[in-house]
C-alpha positions as CSV (number, residue, x, y, z in Angstrom):
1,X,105.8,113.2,116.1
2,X,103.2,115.9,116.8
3,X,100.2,114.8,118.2
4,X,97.7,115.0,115.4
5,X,100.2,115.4,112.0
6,X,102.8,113.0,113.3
7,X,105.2,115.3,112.2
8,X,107.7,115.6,115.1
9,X,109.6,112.2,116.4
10,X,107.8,109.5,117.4
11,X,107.3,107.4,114.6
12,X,104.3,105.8,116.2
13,X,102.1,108.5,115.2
14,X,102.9,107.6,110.9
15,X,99.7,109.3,109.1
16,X,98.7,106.4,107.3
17,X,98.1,104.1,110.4
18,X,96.6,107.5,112.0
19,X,97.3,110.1,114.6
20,X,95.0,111.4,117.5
21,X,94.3,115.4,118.1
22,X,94.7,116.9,121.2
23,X,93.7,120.3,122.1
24,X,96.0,122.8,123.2
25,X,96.1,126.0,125.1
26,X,97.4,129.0,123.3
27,X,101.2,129.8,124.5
28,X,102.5,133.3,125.9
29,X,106.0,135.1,124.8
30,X,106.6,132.1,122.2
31,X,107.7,134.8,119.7
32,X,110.2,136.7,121.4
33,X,111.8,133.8,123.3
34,X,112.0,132.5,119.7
35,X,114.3,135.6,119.0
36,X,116.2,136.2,122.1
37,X,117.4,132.3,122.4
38,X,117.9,131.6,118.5
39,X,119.6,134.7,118.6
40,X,122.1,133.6,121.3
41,X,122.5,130.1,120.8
42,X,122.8,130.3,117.3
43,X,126.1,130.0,116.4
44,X,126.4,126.3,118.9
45,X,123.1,125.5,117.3
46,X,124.3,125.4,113.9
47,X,127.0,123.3,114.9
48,X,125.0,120.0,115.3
49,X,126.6,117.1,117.4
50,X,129.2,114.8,115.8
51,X,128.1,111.2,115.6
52,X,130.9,110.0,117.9
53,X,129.9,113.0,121.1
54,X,126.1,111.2,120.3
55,X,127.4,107.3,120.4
56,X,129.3,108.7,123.7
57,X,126.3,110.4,125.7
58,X,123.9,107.4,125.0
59,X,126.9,104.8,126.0
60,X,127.4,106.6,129.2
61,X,123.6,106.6,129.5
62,X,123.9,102.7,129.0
63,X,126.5,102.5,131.3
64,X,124.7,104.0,134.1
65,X,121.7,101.5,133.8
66,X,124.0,98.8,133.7
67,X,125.4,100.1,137.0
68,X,121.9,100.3,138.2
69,X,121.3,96.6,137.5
70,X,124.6,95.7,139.5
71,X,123.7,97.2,142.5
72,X,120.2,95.6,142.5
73,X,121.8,92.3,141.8
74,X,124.2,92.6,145.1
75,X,121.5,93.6,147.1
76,X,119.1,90.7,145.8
77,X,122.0,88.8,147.2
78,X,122.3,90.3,150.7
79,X,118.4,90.0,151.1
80,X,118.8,86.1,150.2
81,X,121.7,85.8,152.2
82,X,119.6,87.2,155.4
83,X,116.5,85.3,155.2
84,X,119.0,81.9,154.4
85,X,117.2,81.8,150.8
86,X,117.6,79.3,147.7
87,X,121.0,80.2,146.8
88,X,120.9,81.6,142.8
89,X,121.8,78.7,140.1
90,X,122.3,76.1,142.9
91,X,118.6,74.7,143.5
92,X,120.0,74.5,147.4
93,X,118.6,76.8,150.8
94,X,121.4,78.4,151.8
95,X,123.0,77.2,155.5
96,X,121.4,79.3,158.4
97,X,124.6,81.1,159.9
98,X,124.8,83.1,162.8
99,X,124.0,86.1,160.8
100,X,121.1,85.0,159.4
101,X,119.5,83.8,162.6
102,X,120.3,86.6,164.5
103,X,118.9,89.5,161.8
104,X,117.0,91.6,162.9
105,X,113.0,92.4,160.5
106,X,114.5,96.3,160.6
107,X,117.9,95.2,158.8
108,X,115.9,93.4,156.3
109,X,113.2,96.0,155.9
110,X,116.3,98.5,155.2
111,X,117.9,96.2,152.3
112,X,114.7,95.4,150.7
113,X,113.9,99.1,150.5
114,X,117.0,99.7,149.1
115,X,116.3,97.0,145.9
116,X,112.6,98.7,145.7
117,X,114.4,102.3,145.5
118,X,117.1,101.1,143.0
119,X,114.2,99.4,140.8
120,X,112.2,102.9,140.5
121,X,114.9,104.8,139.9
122,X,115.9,102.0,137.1
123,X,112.6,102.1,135.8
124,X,112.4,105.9,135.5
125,X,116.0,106.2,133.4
126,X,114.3,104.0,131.1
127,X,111.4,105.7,131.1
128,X,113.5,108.4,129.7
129,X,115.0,106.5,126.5
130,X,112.8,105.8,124.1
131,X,114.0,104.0,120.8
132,X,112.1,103.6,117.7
133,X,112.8,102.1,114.2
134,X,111.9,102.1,110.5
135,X,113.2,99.8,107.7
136,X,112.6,99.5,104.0
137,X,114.2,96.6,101.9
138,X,113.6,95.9,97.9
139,X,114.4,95.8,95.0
140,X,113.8,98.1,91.5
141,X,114.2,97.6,88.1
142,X,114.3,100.1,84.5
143,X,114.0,99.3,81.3
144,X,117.0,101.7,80.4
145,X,120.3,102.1,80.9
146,X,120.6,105.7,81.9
147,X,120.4,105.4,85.4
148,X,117.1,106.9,87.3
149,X,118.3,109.0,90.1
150,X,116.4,108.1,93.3
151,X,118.3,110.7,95.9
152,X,120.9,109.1,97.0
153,X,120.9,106.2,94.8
154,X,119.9,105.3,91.4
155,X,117.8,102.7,89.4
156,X,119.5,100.6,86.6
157,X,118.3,98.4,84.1
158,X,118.8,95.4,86.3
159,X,117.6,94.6,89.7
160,X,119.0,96.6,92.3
161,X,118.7,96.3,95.3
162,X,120.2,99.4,97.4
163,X,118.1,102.3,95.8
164,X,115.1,102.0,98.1
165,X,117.3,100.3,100.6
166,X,117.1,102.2,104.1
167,X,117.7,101.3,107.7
168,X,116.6,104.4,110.2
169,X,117.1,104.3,114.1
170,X,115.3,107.2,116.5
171,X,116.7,107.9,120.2
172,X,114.6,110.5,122.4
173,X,116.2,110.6,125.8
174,X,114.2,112.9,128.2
175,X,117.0,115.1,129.9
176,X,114.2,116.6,132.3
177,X,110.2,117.5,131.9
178,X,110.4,120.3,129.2
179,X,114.2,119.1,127.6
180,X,114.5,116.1,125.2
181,X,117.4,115.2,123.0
182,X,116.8,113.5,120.0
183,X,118.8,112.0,117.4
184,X,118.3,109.9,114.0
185,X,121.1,107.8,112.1
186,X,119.8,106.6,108.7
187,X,121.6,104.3,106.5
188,X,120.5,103.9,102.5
189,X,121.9,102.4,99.8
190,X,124.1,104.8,97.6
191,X,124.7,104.8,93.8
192,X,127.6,104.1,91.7
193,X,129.6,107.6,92.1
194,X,130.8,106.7,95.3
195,X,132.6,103.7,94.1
196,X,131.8,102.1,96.9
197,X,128.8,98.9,97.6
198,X,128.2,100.0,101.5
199,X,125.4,102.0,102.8
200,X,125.6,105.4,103.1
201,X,125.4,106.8,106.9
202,X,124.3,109.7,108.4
203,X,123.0,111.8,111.3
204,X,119.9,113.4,110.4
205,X,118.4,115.0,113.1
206,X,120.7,115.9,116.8
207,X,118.7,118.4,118.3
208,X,117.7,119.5,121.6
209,X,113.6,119.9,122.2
210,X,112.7,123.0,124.9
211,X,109.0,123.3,125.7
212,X,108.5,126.9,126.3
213,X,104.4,126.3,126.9
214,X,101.8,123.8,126.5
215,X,101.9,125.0,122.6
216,X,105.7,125.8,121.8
217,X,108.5,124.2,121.0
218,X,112.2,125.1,120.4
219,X,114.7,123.0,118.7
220,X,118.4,123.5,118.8
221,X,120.5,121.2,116.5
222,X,120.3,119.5,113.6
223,X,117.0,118.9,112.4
224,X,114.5,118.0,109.2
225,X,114.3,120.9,106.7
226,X,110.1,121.1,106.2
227,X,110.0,121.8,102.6
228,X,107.5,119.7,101.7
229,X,104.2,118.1,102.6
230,X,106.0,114.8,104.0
231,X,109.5,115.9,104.7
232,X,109.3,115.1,108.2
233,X,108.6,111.3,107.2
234,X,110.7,110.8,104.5
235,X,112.6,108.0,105.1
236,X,109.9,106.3,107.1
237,X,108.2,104.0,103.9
238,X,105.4,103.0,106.1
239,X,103.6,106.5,106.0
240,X,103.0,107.1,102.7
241,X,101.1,105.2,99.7
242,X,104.1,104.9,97.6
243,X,106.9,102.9,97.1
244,X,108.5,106.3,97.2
245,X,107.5,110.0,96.6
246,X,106.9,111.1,93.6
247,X,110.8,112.4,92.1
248,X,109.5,115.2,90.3
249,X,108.8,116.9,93.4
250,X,110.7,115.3,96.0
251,X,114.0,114.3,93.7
252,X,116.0,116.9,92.9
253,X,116.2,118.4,96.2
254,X,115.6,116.0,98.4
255,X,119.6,115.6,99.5
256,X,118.9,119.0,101.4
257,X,116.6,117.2,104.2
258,X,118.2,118.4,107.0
259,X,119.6,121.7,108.1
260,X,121.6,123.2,111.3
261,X,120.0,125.5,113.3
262,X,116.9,126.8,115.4
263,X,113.3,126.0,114.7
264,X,109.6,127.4,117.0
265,X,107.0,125.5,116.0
266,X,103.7,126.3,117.6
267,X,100.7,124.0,117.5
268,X,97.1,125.0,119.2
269,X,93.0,124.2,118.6
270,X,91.1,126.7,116.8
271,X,87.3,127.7,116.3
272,X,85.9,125.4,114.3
273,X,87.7,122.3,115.0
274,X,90.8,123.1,113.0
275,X,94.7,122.0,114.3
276,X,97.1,124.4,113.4
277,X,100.8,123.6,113.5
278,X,102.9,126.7,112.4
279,X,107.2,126.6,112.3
280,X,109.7,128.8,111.4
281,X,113.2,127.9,110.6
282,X,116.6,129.7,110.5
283,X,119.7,128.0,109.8
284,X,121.9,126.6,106.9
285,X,123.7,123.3,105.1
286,X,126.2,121.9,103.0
287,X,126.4,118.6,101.0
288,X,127.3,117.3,98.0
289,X,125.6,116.8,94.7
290,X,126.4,115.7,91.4
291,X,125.7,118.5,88.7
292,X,126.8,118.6,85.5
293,X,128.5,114.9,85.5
294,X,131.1,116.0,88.9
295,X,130.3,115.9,92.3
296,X,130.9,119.3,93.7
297,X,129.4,120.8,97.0
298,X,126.3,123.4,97.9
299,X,126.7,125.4,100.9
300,X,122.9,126.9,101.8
301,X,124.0,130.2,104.0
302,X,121.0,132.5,105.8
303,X,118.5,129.5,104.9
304,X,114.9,130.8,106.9
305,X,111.6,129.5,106.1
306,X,108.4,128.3,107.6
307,X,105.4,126.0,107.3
308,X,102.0,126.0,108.1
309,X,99.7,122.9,108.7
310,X,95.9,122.8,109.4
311,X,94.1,119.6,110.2
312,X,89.8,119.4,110.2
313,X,88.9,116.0,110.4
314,X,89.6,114.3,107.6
315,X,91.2,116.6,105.2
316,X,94.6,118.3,105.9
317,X,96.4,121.7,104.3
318,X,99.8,122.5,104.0
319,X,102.0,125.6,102.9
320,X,105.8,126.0,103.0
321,X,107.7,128.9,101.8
322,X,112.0,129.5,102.0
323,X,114.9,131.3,100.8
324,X,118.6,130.7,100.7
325,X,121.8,132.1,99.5
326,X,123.5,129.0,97.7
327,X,127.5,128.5,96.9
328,X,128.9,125.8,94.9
329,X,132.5,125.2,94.9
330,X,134.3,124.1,93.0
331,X,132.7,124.6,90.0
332,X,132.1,121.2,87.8
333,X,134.8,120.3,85.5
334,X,132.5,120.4,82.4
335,X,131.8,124.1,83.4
336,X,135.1,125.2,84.3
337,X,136.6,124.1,80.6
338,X,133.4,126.4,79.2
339,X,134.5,129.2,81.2
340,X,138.3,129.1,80.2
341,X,137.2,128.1,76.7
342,X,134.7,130.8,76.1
343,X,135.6,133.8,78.8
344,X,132.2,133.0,80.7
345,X,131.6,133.7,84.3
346,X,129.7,131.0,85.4
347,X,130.3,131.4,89.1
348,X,127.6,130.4,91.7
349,X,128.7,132.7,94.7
350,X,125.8,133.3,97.2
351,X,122.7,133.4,94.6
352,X,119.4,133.5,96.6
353,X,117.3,130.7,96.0
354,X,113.3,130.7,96.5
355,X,111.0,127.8,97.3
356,X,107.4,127.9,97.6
357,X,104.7,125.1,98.0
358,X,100.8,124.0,98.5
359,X,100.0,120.9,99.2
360,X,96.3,119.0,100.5
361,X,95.6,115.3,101.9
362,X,92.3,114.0,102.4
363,X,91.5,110.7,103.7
364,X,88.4,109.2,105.3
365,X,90.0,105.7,105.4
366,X,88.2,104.5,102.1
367,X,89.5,107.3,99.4
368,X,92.2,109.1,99.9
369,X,93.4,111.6,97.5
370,X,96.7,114.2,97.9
371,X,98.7,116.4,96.0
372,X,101.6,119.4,95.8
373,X,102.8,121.7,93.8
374,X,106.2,123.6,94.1
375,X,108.0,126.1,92.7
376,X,112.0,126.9,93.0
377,X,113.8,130.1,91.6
378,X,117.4,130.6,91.5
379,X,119.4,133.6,90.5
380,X,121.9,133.8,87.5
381,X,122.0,130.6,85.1
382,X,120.9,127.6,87.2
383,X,117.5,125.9,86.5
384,X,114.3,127.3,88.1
385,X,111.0,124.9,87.9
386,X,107.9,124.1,88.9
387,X,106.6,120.2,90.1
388,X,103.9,118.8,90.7
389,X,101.8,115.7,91.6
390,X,98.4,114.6,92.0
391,X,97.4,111.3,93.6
392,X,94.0,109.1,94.4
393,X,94.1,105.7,96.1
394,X,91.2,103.2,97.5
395,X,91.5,100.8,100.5
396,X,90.0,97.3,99.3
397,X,90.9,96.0,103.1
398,X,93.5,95.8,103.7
399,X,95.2,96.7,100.1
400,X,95.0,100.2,98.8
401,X,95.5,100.8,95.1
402,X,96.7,104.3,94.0
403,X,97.5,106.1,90.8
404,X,99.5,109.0,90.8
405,X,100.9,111.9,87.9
406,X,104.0,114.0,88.4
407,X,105.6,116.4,86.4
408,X,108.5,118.9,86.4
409,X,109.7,121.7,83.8
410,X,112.3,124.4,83.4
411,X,111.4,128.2,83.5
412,X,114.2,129.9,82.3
413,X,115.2,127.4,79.4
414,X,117.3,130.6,77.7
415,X,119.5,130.9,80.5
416,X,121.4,128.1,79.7
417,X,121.9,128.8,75.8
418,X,125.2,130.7,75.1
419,X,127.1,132.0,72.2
420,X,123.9,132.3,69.8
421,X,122.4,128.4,71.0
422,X,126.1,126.8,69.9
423,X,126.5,126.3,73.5
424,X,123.0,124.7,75.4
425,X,123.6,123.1,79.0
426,X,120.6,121.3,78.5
427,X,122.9,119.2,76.0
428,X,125.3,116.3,77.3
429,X,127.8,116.7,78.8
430,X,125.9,119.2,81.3
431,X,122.6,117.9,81.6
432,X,121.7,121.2,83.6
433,X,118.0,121.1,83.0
434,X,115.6,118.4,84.0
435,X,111.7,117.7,82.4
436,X,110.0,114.9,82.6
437,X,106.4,113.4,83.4
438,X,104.9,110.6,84.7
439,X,102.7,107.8,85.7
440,X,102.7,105.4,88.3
441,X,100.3,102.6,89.1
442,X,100.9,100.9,93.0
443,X,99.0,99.2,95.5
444,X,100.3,98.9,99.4
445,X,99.3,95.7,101.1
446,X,99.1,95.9,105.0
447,X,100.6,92.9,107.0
448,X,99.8,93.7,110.0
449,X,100.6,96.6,112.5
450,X,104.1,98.1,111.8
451,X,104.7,96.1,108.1
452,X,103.2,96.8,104.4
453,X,104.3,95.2,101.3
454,X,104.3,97.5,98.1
455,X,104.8,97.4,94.1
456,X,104.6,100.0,91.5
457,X,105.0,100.3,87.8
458,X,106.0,103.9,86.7
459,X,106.1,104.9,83.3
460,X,108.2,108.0,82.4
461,X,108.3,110.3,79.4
462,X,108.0,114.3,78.2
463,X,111.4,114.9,78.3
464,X,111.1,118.0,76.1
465,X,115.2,116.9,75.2
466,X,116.6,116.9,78.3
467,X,118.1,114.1,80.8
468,X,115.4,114.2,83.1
469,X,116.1,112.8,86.7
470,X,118.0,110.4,84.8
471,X,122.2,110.4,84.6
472,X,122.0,110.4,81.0
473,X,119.7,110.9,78.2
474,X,117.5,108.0,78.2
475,X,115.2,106.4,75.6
476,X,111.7,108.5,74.5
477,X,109.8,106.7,77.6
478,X,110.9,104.4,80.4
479,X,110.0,102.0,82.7
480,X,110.4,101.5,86.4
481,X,109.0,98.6,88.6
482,X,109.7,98.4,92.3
483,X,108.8,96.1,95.1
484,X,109.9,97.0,98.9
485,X,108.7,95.5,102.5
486,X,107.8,98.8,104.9
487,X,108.3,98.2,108.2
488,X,108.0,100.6,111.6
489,X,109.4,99.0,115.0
């Protein structure tokens, strides 16, 4: 992760447990190598690496130390054997032979130099694999039956115990001084339209990392997609307050978290003590979403954005703004009987989609108090809103307790009422729109370095007569309590 927002990989840099700032010299030509790579590489870029081409590079990686170790081990031999040593696993002092009484201190000297030359070159491909971890387990409850939609998952009126579920491993291999590659498998649990009980698995960030300066970074793959204030953490538990972010922000597109493509960030010092870290982003992404009751797929062409962080001691500001030209195919089923029913055109072919958001964190290790707001607009029919959250927390120790409220409305209600309001998406079986507020109440409990305990009770309501970020329409309020185990490794 960065060095002082513990944004980038490296998962021992998590905000909560804190992050050091280092100055940095401003970069040359970051700009126009930006252009003149992306612009080349592009097209391979976009195409991230399949899982199995990444399980093959780090097993031949593996299999290289292991060959390593052999080597060392025969040598370890010949030395013992020369010097007549305890003979390995016997307990016994080997015979002197001829050999051994007639070697000469240079043949030794040349073996033993060989085991210390094998060890550093042993230690240094180590050196260069670094392999981190992060793990959440637990277990959430609702008082309705309309199921809450957690991302991936959702929450049901009886304990589950996948929706917060997630297993995450990070590999940095250091090809040379300014090249790393990195990659990032999560698992999480995954909710009922999959028909399935397994965990969900995927490759969220394969990217190569190029240090152009002291300051600049390029990355070539697949990678996070920055929209918001703690996208780069996401899965990782242990860096945030909650048990998860609040779902009227993060919910409803947080399936997009990663793209394909090319990415400069630039990080330096400036007057005053402030950190900047600046990124831009060009790329695109597909996956699947469930939208109107049918799982159908959203293909984000031309996607380019960029963020801006700036870090002053204790308090930290953040600004993100993208656009994308979105595609949904096929069409849901619900939609696709309006259109033949009615004569509608309800096509979503390439509509440019806008996101904007603020967002501020201050913490001086006692209070601690953070809060976004976003906006998204899309063209034609399908919803644009505006979220929001607000949170304050106190550290009592080593437990912090933190209240937080969230909401999220519609814009462009009208856009979804046809044929003279006969026809309203926001009405089942479409479900299009989603409102809803809400409190939650939580405290974090810190176990010790790397593990935090957590529980929250969230109460949900102002539906304004829509589904919410639930499946269906659920009762006037609801309630949610969740208890997960953070842990970083």
């Amino acid at each position: 992760m960065a060095d002082w927002l513990c944004s980038e990989p490296g998962l021992a840099g998590a905000p909560v447990h804190g992050c050091r700032r280092r100055a940095r010299q401003p970069g040359c030509g970051a700009a126009a190598a930006f252009i003149l790579v992306a612009g080349a590489l592009y097209p391979a870029a976009a195409a991230a690496l399949s899982e199995a081409e990444i399980l093959r590079r780090f097993e031949a990686y593996e299999e290289r130390i292991e060959a390593y170790e052999k080597r060392i081990e025969a040598l370890e031999s010949e030395v013992r054997s020369l010097r007549g040593d305890e003979q390995p696993g016997t307990g016994s002092v080997a015979p002197a032979t001829a050999t051994a009484d007639t070697v000469t201190g240079e043949e030794l000297d040349r073996v033993e130099e060989q085991v210390r030359a094998i060890n550093d070159e042993l230690a240094e491909a180590r050196s260069r694999l670094r392999l981190e971890g992060f793990a959440t387990v637990g277990v959430a409850r609702s008082s309705d039956n309309a199921a809450f939609q957690n991302n991936n998952a959702h929450i049901h009126d009886d304990y589950d115990f996948n929706a917060d579920t997630v297993l995450g491993l990070q590999a940095t291999f250091q090809v040379n001084p300014d090249v790393d590659f990195v990659t990032q498998v999560v698992a999480r649990g995954v909710d009922e339209s999959r028909d399935t009980d397994d965990f969900h698995l995927e490759v969220e960030w394969a990217y190569l990392k190029y240090r152009l300066d002291a300051n600049t970074r390029l990355l070539l793959g697949r990678s996070r997609l920055p929209l918001f204030m703690h996208s780069e953490y996401l899965e990782v538990g242990y860096a945030y307050p909650w048990v998860r972010p609040p779902v009227e922000v993060y919910g409803l597109i947080g399936q997009f978290s990663s793209f394909d493509g090319a990415t400069l960030r630039y990080s330096r010092l400036l007057p005053g003590s402030w950190v900047m870290d600046a990124q831009a982003y060009l790329g695109g992404h597909a996956t699947d979403v469930v939208l109107a009751g049918s799982r159908t797929n959203v293909d984000l062409d031309r996607l380019a954005g960029g963020t801006l962080r700036m870090q002053k001691d204790d308090l930290g500001l953040f600004a993100s703004l993208a656009r994308t030209d979105t595609t949904l195919s096929p069409l849901p089923a619900a939609l696709q009987a309006v259109e033949t029913a009615f004569g509608l055109d309800l096509s979503v072919d390439d509509e440019e989609v806008t996101f904007a958001g603020l967002g501020y964190q201050y913490d001086n290790g006692r209070w601690m108090t953070m809060g976004e707001y976003t906006q998204v607009r899309i063209d034609g029919w399908l919803s644009d809103w505006d979220a929001w959250y607000l949170t304050g927390g106190y550290r009592w120790g080593q437990v912090m307790t933190h209240l937080t409220f969230s909401d999220i409305s519609n814009t462009d209600n009208g856009d979804r009422v046809f044929l003279g309001g006969a026809l309203n998406f926001r009405d089942p079986p479409f479900l299009i729109d989603s409102e809803q507020s809400s409190w939650t109440l939580g405290f974090r409990y810190d176990l010790g370095s790397g593990v935090a305990l957590k529980g929250e009770w969230q109460h949900v309501y102002n539906f304004q007569g829509t589904a919410g970020l639930f499946s269906a329409l659920p009762d006037d309020s609801v309630d949610i309590w969740s208890f997960v185990l953070d842990m970083m490794f």
